[in-house]
matplotlib code that plots the C-alpha trace (Angstrom):
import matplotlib.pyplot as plt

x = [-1.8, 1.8, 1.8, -1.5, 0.2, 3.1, 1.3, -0.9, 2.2, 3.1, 0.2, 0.6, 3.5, 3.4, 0.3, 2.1, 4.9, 2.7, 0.7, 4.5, 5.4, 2.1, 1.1, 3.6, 1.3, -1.7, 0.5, 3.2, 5.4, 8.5, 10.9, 14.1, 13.7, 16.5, 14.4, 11.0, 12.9, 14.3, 11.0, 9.0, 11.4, 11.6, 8.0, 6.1, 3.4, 0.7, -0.9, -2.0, 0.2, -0.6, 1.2, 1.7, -1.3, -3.4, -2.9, -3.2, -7.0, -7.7, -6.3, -8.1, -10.1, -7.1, -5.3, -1.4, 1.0, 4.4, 6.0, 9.8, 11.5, 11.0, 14.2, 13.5, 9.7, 11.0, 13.0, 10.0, 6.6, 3.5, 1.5, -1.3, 0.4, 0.4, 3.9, 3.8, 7.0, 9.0, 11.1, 8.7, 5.9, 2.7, -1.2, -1.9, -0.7, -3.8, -6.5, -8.3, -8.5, -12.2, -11.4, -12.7, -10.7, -8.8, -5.5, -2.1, 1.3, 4.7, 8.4, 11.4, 10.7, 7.7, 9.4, 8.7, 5.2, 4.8, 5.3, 3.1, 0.0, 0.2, 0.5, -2.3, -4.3, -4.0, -4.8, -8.2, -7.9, -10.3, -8.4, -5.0, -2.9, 1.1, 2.7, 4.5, 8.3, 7.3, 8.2, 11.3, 8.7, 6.8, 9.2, 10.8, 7.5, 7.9, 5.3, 5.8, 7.1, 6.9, 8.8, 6.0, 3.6, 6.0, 7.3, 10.9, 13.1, 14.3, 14.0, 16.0, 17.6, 17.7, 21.2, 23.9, 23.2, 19.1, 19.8, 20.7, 17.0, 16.0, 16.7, 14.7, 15.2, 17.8, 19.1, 19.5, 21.3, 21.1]
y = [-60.1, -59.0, -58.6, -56.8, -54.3, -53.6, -53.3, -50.7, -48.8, -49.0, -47.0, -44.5, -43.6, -44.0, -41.5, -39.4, -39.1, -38.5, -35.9, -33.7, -34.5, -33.6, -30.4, -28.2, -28.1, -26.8, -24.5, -23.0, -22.7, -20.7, -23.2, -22.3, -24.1, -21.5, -18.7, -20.0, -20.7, -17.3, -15.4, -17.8, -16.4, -12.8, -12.0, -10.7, -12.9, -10.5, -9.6, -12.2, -12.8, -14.6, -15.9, -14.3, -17.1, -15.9, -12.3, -13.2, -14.2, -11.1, -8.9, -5.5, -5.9, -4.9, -1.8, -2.4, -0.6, -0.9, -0.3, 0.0, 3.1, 5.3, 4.8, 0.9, 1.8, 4.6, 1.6, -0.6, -1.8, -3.9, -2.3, 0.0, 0.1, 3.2, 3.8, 4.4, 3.6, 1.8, 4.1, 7.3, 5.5, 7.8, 7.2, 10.1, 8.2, 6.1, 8.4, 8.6, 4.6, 3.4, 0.9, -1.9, -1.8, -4.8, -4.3, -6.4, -4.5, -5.6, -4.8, -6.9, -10.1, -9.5, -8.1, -4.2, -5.0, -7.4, -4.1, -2.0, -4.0, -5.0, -0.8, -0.6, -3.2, -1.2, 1.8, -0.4, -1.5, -4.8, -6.7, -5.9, -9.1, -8.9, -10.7, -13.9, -13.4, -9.3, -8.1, -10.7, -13.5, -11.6, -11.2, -14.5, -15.9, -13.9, -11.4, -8.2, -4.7, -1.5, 1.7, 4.9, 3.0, 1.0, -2.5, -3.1, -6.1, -4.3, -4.7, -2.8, -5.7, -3.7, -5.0, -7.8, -9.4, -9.6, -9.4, -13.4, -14.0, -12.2, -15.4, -13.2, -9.9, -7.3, -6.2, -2.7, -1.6, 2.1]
z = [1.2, 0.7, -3.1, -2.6, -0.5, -2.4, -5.3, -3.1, -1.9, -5.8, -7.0, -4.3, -5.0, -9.0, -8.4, -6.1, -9.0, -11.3, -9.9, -8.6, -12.6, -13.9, -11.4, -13.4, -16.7, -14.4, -12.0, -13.9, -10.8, -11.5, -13.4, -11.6, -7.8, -6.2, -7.2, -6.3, -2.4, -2.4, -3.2, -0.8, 2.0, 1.0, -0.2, 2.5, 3.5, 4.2, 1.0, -1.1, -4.1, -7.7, -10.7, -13.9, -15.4, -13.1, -13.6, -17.2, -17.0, -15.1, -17.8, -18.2, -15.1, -12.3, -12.0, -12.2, -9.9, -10.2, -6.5, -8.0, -8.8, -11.4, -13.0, -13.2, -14.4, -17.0, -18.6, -18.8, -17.1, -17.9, -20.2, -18.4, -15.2, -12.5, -11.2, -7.3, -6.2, -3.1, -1.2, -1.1, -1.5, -0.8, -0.5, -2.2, -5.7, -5.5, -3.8, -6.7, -6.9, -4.9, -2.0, -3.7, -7.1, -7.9, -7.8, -8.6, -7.3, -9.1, -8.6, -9.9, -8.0, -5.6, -2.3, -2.4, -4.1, -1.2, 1.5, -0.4, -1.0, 2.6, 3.1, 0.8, 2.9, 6.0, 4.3, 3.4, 0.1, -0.5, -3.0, -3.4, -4.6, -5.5, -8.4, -7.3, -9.5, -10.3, -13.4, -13.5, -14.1, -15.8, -18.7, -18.0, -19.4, -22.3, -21.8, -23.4, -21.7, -23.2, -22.3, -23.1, -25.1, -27.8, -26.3, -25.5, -25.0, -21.9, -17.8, -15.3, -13.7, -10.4, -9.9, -11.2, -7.7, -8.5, -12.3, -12.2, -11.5, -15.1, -17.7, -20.8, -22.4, -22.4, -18.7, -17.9, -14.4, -15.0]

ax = plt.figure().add_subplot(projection="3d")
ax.plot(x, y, z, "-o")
ax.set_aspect("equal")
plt.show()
């Protein structure tokens, strides 16, 4: 009876491995475990938020907002997105969008998307998600960027003290 729980308590734990060591392929978590903490403190929790793979299989049905500022967006966005800004912020850059559009807000890593889909929310907006990592991830992941309508290698990096979090492209701190 011993041996048969051990080797019990074996497979759990060989299975519980394997499934933490495995989950990674099917997840795509964000690779760097500082960041991933950081951006589960800061990102506020009251929109729903998603990961650059799932924003991937929703391509061309979402309308893309970029909540940072236009200096950051001027430098490079996602291709297709609306730039609404953080700091002045408005309702009146989306009143043409219907109430039930899908809709993923971005900024560098997920915090001032975070405050204006939850803004967006209130204002009764019916699906409004944020990107988990922003654009940060986004690029980290090598997806393109494009500044006007020809891609770019570069990302306003905010600052050098958020600019640690971008690991791809070329960093701009305007």
């Amino acid at each position: 009876m011993t041996n048969l729980m051990a080797m019990t308590r074996y497979l759990i734990i060989a299975g519980i491995i394997g499934a933490l060591c495995i989950m990674p392929l099917f997840c795509q978590p964000i690779k760097n475990k500082a960041y991933d903490l950081m951006l589960m403190r800061l990102i506020p929790k009251g929109a729903p938020t998603l990961s650059v793979a799932e924003l991937d299989k929703k391509a061309g049905e979402v309308v893309l907002l970029d909540a940072r500022e236009k200096r950051e967006y001027e430098v490079s966005h996602i291709k297709g997105a609306r730039w609404v800004g953080y700091d002045n912020f408005d309702l009146s850059r989306v009143k043409d969008l219907p109430k039930d559009t899908p809709i993923v807000v971005y900024c560098s890593v997920g915090y001032r998307s975070g405050v204006v889909a939850e803004k967006l929310i209130a204002a009764g907006f019916e699906h409004v998600e944020n990107l988990y990592g922003g654009i940060f991830e986004w690029k980290n992941r090598e997806h393109p960027v494009y500044r006007d309508s020809a891609e770019t290698d570069s990302v306003h990096a905010y600052n050098r003290k958020w600019g640690i979090w971008l690991q791809k492209g070329k960093k701009v701190y305007d």
